[in-house]
C-alpha positions as a Python dict, from the first residue, in 0.01 Angstrom:
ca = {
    (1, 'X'): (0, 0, 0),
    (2, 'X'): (236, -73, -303),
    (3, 'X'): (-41, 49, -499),
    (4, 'X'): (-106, 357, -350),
    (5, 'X'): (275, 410, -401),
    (6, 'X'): (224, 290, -777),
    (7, 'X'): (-70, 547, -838),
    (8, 'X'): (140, 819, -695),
    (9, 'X'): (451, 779, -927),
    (10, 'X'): (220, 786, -1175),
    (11, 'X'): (23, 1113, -1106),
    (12, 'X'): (397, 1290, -1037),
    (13, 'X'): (518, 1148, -1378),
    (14, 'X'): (150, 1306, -1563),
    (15, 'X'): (203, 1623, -1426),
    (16, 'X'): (553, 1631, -1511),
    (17, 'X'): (466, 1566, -1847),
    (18, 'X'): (207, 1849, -1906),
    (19, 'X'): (381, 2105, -1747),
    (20, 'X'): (614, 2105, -2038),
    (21, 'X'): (379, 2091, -2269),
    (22, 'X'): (445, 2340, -2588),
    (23, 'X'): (388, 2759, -2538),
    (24, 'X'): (128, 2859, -2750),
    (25, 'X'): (97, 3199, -2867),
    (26, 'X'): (-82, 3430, -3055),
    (27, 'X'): (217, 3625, -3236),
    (28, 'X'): (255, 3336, -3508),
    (29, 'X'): (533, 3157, -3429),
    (30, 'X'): (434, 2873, -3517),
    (31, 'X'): (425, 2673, -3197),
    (32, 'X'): (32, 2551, -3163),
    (33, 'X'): (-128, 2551, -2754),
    (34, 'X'): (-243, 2252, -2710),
    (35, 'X'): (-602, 2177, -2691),
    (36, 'X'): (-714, 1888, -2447),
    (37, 'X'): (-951, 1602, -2539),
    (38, 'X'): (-1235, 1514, -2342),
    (39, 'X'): (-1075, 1421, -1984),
    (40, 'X'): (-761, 1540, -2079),
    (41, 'X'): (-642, 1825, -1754),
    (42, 'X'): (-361, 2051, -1893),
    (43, 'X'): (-192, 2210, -1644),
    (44, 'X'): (-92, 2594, -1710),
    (45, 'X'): (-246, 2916, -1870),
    (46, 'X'): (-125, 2911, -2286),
    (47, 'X'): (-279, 3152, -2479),
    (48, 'X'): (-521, 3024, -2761),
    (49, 'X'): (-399, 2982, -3076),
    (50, 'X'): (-374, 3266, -3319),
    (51, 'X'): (-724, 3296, -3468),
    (52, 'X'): (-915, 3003, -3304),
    (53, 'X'): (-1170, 3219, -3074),
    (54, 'X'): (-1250, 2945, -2856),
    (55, 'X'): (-1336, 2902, -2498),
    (56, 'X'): (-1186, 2727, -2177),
    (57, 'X'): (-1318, 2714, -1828),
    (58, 'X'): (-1028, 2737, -1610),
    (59, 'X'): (-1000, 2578, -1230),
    (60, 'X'): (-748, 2837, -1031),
    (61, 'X'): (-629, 2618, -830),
    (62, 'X'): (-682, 2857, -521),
    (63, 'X'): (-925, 3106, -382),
    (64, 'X'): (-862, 3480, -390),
    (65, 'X'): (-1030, 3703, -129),
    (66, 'X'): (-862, 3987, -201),
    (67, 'X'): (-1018, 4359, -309),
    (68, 'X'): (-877, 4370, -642),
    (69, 'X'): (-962, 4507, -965),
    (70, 'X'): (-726, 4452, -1203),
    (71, 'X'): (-653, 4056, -1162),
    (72, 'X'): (-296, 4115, -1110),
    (73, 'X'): (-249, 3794, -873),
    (74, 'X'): (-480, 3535, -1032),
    (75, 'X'): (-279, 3645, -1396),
    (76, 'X'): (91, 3586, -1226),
    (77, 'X'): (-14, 3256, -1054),
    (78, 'X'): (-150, 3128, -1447),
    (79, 'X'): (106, 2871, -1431),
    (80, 'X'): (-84, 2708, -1169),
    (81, 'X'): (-395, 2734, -1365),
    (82, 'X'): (-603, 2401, -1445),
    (83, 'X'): (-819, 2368, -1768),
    (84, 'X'): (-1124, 2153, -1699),
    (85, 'X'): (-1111, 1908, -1917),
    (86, 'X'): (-1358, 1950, -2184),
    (87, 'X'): (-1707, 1673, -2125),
    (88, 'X'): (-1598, 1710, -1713),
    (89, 'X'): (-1893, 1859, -1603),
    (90, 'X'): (-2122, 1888, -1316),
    (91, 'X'): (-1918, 1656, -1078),
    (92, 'X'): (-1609, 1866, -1125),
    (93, 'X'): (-1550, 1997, -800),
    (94, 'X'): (-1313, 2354, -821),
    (95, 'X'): (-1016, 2395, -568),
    (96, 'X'): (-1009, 2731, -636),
    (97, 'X'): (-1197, 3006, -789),
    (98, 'X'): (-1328, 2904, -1150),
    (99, 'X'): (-1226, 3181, -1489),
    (100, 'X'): (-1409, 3152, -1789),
    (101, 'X'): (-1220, 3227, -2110),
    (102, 'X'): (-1428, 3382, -2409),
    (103, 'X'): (-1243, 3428, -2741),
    (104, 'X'): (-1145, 3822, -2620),
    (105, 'X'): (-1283, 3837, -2273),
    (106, 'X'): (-1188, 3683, -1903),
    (107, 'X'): (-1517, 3629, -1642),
    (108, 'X'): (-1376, 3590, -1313),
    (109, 'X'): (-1596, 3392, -1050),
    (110, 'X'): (-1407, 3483, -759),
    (111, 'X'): (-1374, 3440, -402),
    (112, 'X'): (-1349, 3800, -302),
    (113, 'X'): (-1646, 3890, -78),
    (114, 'X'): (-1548, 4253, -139),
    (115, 'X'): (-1653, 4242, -511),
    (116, 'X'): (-1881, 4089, -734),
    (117, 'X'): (-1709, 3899, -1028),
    (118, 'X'): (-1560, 4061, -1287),
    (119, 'X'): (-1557, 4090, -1633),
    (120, 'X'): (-1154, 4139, -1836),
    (121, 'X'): (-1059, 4282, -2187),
    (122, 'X'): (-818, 4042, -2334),
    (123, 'X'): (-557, 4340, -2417),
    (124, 'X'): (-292, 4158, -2620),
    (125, 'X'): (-213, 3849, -2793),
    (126, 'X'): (-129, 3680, -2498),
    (127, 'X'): (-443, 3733, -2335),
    (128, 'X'): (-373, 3999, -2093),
    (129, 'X'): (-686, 4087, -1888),
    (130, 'X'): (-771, 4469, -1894),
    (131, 'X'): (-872, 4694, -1653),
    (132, 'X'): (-1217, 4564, -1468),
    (133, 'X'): (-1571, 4569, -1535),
    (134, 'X'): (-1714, 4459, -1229),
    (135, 'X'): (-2038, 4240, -1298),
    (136, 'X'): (-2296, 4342, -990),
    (137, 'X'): (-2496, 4108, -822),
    (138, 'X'): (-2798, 4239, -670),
    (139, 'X'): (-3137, 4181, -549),
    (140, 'X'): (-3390, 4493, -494),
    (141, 'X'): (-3671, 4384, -218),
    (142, 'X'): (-4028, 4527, -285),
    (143, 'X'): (-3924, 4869, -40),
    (144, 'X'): (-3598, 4955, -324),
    (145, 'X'): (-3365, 4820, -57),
    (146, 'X'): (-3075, 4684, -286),
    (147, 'X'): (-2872, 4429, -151),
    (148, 'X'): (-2527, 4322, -305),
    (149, 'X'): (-2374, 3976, -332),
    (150, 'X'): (-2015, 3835, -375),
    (151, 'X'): (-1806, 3604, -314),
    (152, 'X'): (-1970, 3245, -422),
    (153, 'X'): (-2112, 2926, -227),
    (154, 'X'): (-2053, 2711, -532),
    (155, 'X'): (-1909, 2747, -877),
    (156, 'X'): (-2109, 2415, -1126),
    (157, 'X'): (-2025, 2313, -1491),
    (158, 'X'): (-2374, 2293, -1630),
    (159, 'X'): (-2167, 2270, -2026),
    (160, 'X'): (-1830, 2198, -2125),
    (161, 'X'): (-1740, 2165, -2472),
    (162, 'X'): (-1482, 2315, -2723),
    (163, 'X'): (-1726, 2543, -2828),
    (164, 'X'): (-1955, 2641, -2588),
    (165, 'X'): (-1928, 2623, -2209),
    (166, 'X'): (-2207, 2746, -1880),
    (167, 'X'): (-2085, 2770, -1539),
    (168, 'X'): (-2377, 2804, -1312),
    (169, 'X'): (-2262, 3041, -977),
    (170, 'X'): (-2447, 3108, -679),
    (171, 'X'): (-2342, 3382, -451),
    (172, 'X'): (-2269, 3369, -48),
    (173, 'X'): (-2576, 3455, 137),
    (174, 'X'): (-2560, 3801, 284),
    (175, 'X'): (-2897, 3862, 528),
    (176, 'X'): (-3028, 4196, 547),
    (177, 'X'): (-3316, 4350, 671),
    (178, 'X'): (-3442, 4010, 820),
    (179, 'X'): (-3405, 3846, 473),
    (180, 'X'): (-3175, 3587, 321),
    (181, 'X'): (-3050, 3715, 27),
    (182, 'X'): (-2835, 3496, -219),
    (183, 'X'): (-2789, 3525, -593),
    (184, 'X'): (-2766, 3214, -869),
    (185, 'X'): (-2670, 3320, -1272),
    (186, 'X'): (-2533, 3101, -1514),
    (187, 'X'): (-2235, 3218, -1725),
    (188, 'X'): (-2194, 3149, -2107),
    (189, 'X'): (-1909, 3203, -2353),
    (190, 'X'): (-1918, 3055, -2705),
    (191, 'X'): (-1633, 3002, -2945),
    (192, 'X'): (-1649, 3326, -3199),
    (193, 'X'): (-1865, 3492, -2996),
    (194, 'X'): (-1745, 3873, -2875),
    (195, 'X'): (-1956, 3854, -2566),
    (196, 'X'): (-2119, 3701, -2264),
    (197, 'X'): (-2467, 3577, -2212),
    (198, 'X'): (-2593, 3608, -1805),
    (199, 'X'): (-2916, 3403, -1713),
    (200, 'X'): (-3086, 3465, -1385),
    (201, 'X'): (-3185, 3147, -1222),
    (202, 'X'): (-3313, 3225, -910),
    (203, 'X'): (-3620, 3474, -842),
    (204, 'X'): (-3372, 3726, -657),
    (205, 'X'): (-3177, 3787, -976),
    (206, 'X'): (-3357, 4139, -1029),
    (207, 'X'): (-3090, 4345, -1185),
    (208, 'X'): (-2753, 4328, -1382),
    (209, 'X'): (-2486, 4654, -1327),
    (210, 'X'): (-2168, 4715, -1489),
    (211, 'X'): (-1884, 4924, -1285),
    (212, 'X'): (-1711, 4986, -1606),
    (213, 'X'): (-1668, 5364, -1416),
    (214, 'X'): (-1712, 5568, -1769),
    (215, 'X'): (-1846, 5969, -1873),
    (216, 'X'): (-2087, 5827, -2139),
    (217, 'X'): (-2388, 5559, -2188),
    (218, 'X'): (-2568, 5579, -2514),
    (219, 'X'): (-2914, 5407, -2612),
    (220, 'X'): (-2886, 5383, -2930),
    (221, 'X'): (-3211, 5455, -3176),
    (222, 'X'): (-3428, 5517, -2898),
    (223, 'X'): (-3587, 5803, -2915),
    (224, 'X'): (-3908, 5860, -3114),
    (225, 'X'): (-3744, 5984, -3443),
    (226, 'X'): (-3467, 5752, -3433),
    (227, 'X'): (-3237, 5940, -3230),
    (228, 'X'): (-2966, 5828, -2979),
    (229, 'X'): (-3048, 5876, -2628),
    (230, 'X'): (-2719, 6000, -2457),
    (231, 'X'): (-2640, 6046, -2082),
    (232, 'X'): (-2278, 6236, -2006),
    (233, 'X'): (-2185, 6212, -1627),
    (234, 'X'): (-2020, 6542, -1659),
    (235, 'X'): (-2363, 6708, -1767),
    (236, 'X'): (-2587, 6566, -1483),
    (237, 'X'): (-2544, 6618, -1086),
    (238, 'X'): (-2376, 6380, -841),
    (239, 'X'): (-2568, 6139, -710),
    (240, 'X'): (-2847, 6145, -993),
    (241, 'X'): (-2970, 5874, -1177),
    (242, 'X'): (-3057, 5909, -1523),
    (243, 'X'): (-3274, 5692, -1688),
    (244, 'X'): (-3257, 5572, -2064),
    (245, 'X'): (-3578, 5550, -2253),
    (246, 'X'): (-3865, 5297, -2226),
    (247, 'X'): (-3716, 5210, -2641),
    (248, 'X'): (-3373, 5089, -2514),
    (249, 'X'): (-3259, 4782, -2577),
    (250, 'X'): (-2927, 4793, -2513),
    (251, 'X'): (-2686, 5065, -2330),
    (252, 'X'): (-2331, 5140, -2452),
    (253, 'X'): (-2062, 5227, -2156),
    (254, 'X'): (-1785, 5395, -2365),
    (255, 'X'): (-1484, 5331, -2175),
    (256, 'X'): (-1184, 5544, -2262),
    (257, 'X'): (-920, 5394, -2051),
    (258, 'X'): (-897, 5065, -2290),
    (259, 'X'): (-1053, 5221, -2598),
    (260, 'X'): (-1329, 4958, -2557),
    (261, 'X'): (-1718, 4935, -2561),
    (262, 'X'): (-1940, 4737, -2295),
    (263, 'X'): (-2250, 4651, -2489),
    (264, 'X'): (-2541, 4535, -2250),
    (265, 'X'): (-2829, 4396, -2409),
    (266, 'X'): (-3162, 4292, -2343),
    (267, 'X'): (-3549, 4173, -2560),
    (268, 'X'): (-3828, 4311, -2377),
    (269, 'X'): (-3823, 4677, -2407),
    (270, 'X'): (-4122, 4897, -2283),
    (271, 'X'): (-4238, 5001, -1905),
    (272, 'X'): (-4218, 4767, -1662),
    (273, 'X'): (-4540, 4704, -1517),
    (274, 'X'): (-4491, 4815, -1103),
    (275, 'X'): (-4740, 4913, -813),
    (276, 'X'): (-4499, 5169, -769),
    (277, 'X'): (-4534, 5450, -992),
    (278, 'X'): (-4145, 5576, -958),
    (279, 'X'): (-3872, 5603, -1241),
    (280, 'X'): (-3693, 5351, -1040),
    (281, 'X'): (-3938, 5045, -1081),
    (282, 'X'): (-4052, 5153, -1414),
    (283, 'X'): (-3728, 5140, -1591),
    (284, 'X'): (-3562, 4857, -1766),
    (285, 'X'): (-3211, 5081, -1773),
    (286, 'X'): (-3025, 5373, -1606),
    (287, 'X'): (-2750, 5506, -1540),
    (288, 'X'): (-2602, 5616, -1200),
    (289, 'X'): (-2388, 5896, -1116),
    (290, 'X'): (-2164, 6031, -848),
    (291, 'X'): (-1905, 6248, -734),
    (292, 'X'): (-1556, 6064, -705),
    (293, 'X'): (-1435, 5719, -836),
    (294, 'X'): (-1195, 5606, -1076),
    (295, 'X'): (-1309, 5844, -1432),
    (296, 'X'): (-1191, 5508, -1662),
    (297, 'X'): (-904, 5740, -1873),
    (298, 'X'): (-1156, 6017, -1936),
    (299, 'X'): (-970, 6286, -1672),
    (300, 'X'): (-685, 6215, -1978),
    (301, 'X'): (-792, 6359, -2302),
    (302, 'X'): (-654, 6746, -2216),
    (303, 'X'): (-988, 6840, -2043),
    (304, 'X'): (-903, 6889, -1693),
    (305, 'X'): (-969, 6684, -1427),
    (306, 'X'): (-1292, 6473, -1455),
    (307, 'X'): (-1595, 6581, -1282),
    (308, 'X'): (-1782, 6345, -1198),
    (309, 'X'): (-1837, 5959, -1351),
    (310, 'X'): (-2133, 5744, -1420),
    (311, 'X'): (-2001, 5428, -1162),
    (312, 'X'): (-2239, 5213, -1362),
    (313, 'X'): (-2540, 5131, -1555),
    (314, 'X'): (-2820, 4915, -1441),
    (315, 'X'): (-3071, 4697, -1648),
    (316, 'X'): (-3314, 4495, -1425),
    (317, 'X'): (-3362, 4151, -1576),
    (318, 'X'): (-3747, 4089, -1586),
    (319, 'X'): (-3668, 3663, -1584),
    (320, 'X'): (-3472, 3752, -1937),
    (321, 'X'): (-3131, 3676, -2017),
    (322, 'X'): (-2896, 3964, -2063),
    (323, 'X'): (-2579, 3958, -2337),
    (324, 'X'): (-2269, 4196, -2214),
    (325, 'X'): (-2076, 4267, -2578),
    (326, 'X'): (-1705, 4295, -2575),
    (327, 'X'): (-1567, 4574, -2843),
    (328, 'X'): (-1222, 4720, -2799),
    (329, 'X'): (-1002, 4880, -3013),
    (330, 'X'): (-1146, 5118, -3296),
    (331, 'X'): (-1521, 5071, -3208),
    (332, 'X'): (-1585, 5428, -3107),
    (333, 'X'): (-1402, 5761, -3111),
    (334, 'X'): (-1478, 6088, -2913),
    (335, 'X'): (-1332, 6458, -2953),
    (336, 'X'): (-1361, 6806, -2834),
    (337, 'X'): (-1496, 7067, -3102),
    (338, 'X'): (-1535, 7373, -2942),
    (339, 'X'): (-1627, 7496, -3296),
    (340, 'X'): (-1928, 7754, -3414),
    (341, 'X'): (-2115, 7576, -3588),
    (342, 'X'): (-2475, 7713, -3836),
    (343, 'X'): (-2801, 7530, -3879),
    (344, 'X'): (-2810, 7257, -4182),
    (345, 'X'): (-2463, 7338, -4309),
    (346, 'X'): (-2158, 7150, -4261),
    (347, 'X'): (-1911, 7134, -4030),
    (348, 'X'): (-1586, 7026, -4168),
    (349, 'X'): (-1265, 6877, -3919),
    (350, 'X'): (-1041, 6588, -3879),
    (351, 'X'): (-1058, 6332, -3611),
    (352, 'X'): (-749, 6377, -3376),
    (353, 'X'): (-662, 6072, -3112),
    (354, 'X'): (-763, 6214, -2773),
    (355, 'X'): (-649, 6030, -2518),
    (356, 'X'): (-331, 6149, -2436),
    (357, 'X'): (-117, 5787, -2377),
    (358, 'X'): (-91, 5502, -2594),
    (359, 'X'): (-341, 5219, -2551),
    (360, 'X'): (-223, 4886, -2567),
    (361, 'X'): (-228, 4724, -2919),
    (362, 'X'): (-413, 5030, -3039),
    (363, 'X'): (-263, 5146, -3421),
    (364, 'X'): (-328, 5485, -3278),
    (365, 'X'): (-87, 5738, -3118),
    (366, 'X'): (-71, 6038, -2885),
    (367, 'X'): (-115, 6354, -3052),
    (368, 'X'): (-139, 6224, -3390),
    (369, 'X'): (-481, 6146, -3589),
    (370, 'X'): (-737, 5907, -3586),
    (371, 'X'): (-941, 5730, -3829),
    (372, 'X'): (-1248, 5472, -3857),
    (373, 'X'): (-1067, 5093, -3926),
    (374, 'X'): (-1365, 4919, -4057),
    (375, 'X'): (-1650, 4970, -4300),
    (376, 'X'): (-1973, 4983, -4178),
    (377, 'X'): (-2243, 5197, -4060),
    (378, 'X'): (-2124, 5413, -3822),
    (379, 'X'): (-2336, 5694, -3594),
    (380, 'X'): (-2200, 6027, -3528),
    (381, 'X'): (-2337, 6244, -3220),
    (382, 'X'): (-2270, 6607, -3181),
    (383, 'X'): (-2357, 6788, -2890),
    (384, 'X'): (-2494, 7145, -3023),
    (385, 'X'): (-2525, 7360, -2735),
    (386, 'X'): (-2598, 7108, -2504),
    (387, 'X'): (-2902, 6891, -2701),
    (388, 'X'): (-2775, 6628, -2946),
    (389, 'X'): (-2810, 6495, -3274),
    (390, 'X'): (-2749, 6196, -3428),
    (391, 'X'): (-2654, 6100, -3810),
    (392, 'X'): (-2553, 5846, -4004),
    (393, 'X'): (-2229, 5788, -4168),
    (394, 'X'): (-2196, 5458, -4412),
    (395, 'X'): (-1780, 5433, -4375),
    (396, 'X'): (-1667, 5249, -4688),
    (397, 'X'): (-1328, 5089, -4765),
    (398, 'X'): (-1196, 5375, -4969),
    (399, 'X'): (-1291, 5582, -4627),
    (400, 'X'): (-1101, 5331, -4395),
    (401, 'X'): (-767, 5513, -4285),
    (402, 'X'): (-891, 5872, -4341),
    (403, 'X'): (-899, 6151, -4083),
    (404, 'X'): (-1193, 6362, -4195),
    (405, 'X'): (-1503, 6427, -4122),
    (406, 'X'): (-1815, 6613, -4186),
    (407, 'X'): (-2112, 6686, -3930),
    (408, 'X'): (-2452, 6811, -4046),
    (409, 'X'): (-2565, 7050, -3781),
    (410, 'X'): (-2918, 7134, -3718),
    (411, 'X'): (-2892, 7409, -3497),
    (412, 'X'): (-2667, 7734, -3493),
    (413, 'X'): (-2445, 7705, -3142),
    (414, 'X'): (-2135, 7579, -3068),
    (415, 'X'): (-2013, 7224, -3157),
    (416, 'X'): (-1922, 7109, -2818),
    (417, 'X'): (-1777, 6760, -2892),
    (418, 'X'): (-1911, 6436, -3118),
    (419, 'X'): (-1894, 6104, -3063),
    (420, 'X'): (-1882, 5828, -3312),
    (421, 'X'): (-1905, 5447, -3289),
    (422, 'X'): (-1962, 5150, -3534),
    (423, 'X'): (-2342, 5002, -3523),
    (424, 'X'): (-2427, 4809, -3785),
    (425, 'X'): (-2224, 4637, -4074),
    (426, 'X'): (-2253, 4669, -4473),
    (427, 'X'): (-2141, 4421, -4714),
    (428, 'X'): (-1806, 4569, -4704),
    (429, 'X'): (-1761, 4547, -4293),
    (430, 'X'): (-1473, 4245, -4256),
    (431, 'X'): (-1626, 3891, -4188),
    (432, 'X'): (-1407, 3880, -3907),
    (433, 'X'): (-1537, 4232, -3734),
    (434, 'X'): (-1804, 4253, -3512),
    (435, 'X'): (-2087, 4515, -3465),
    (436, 'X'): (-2314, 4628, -3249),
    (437, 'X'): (-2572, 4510, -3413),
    (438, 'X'): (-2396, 4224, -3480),
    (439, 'X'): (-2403, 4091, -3106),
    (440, 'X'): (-2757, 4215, -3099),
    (441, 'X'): (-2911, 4016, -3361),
    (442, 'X'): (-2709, 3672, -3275),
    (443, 'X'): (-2733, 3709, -2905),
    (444, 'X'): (-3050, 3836, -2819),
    (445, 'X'): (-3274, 3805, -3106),
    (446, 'X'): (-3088, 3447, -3218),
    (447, 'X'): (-3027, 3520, -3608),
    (448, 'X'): (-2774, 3262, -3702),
    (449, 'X'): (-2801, 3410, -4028),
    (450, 'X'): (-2495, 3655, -3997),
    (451, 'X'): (-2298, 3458, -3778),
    (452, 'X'): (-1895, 3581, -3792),
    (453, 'X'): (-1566, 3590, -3650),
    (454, 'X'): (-1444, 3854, -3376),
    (455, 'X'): (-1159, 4006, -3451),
}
């Protein structure tokens, strides 16, 4: 007995002691989070510290079942939070729903059977999650019947170290149509590394969708001269599905609310091979739309209301794992022309901010201009009378900062609106900057080559 009552004095006086641990922030102030060693719990969120990009698997502490999207709760309970001590693996059992921290990203493995988990913009220095992007679950059976998982039956540390960490998370089982349907992925977020890498473990892992809720998806370079493919909800009728090219390998959800990109990515590109000669099976990716739904910021650039919205893009796995990229801030840039425009001779404008309130930690303002941030090879789409065209535009550091702009059309119409985004970097893009490409190379094709810093 005395030294049960020994063991608890103890375990009041260690938590004691790590609740007031130091604050650590990103602003610079000098005051460093602390980092635990291996078996070392520290008790309470603290941002990173400024500039290390690492990763943390967090333990909640409690389960929310909540519908949510933004992850107001879970963020005003962090003071409860648990890191996992780093080397605690498999035998770690959670008490509450498990969060994986990526250097600018939150993956939420919650308890929610309402939603699938979710994937958070870190919007600040502080780590503030974003808006969601709600990571779907799903299984198709043979007859196109898809079935949708959430909630989870287990959350398991498969890796736990300072730099690199897997959480392996299989889904309640939901039965339909006389069959037992339950999902299993593993999770993985690396220190440095602007995105997410999703690995289907079990055979009903069949496709990966993103409810970012957006009006444009881009495939870039896949079309047979180079071209970007481009799909604009507003363009296309409710409840249509429109499906990106056999070329894609990766689809680009341009979400306007955060100023961010969602970069889904995939290796085998081509038809898949189906006894069931429909779009639907054939497809790696598509996007679909609908009537309705939250339009992601894009009912707030002076347009009128929006339309319609593309509620998400799907990519079916084919055994593969997918990487989910993580841009914000500066990535991408769209505006309204309007403008007549001839065939092979230059258009001439300035890039004007569109959205019409500020963005968190975005340089940019309401009603004033806007302007590319990094070097790099960027890729400007116009929309000429309703077809599109796509150049390219090497941004250099004297061009960094400046407003304007030239488009090369190659019809005679009306320039309806362009849309430009960072792709690929030059020796001038920041070491510290990711790109498109960027993600692509390291995460998918595995070139550690090239390998950088996020910003």
């Amino acid at each position: 007995m005395n030294r049960i009552r020994i063991s608890i004095i103890l375990l009041t006086v260690l938590a004691a002691s790590l609740s007031a641990l130091p604050v650590g922030s990103f602003a610079g102030n000098g005051v460093a989070a602390s980092q635990p060693t291996e078996g070392e719990a520290i008790t309470g969120y603290k941002p990173m510290p400024a500039g290390s990009a690492g990763v943390r698997v967090w333990d909640l502490g409690k389960k929310y079942t909540y519908k949510h999207y933004w992850p107001k709760k879970q963020w005003e309970d962090r003071a409860n939070w648990i890191q996992v001590p780093y080397g605690t693996v498999s035998g770690y059992k959670f008490r509450g729903d498990c969060m994986l921290e990526g250097p600018n990203f939150w993956m939420s493995l919650h308890a929610s059977g309402h939603d699938a988990c979710f994937l958070y913009n870190k919007t600040d220095k502080e780590g503030t999650p974003s808006r969601h992007n709600e990571m779907y679950r799903s299984y198709d059976q043979p007859g196109g019947l898809r079935t949708y998982c959430g909630s989870y039956e287990y959350n398991k540390i498969i890796k736990n170290e300072q730099d690199d960490i897997i959480v392996e998370s299989r889904t309640k089982t939901r039965r339909r149509k006389g069959v037992d349907v339950f999902l299993v992925n593993r999770y993985r977020v690396q220190t440095g590394k602007p995105w997410l890498e999703i690995e289907p473990v079990n055979k009903m892992v069949s496709e990966q969708g993103m409810h970012g809720e957006s009006r444009i998806h881009l495939s870039p370079e896949s079309l047979p001269d180079g071209q970007d493919f481009i799909a604009d909800a507003w363009k296309h009728s409710p409840d249509k599905r429109v499906y990106h090219p056999h070329t894609s390998r990766m689809l680009l959800d341009l979400i306007m609310d955060d100023d961010c990109i969602w970069a889904m990515m995939w290796k085998t590109t081509g038809k898949i091979p189906s006894s069931e000669k429909h779009p639907y099976f054939e497809h790696r990716s598509r996007s679909d739309n609908c009537r309705g739904g939250w339009p992601a910021g894009w009912q707030r650039i002076g347009e009128g209301k929006s339309p319609l919205i593309f509620t998400s893009p799907f990519v079916k796995y084919r055994k593969e794992m997918m990487v989910v990229g993580v841009l914000r801030i500066g990535h991408w840039h769209y505006q309204k022309i309007g403008a007549a425009v001839q065939a092979d001779k230059d258009y001439k404008g300035r890039f004007k901010y569109a959205y019409q309130r500020k963005v968190k930690s975005s340089p940019f303002s309401t009603g004033k201009r806007w302007w590319p941030m990094y070097p790099g090879k960027w890729r400007m789409i116009g929309c000429v009378n309703g077809k599109y065209h796509t150049q390219k535009v090497t941004v250099t550091k004297d061009d960094v900062g400046k407003s304007g702009f030239t488009f090369q059309s190659p019809l005679t119409g009306t320039l309806e609106y362009i849309v430009f985004y960072l792709y690929d970097r030059t020796d001038q893009t920041p070491k510290n900057v990711f790109t498109v490409m960027d993600i692509y190379r390291q995460g998918i094709v595995g070139d550690k080559t090239n390998r950088k810093q996020p910003h």
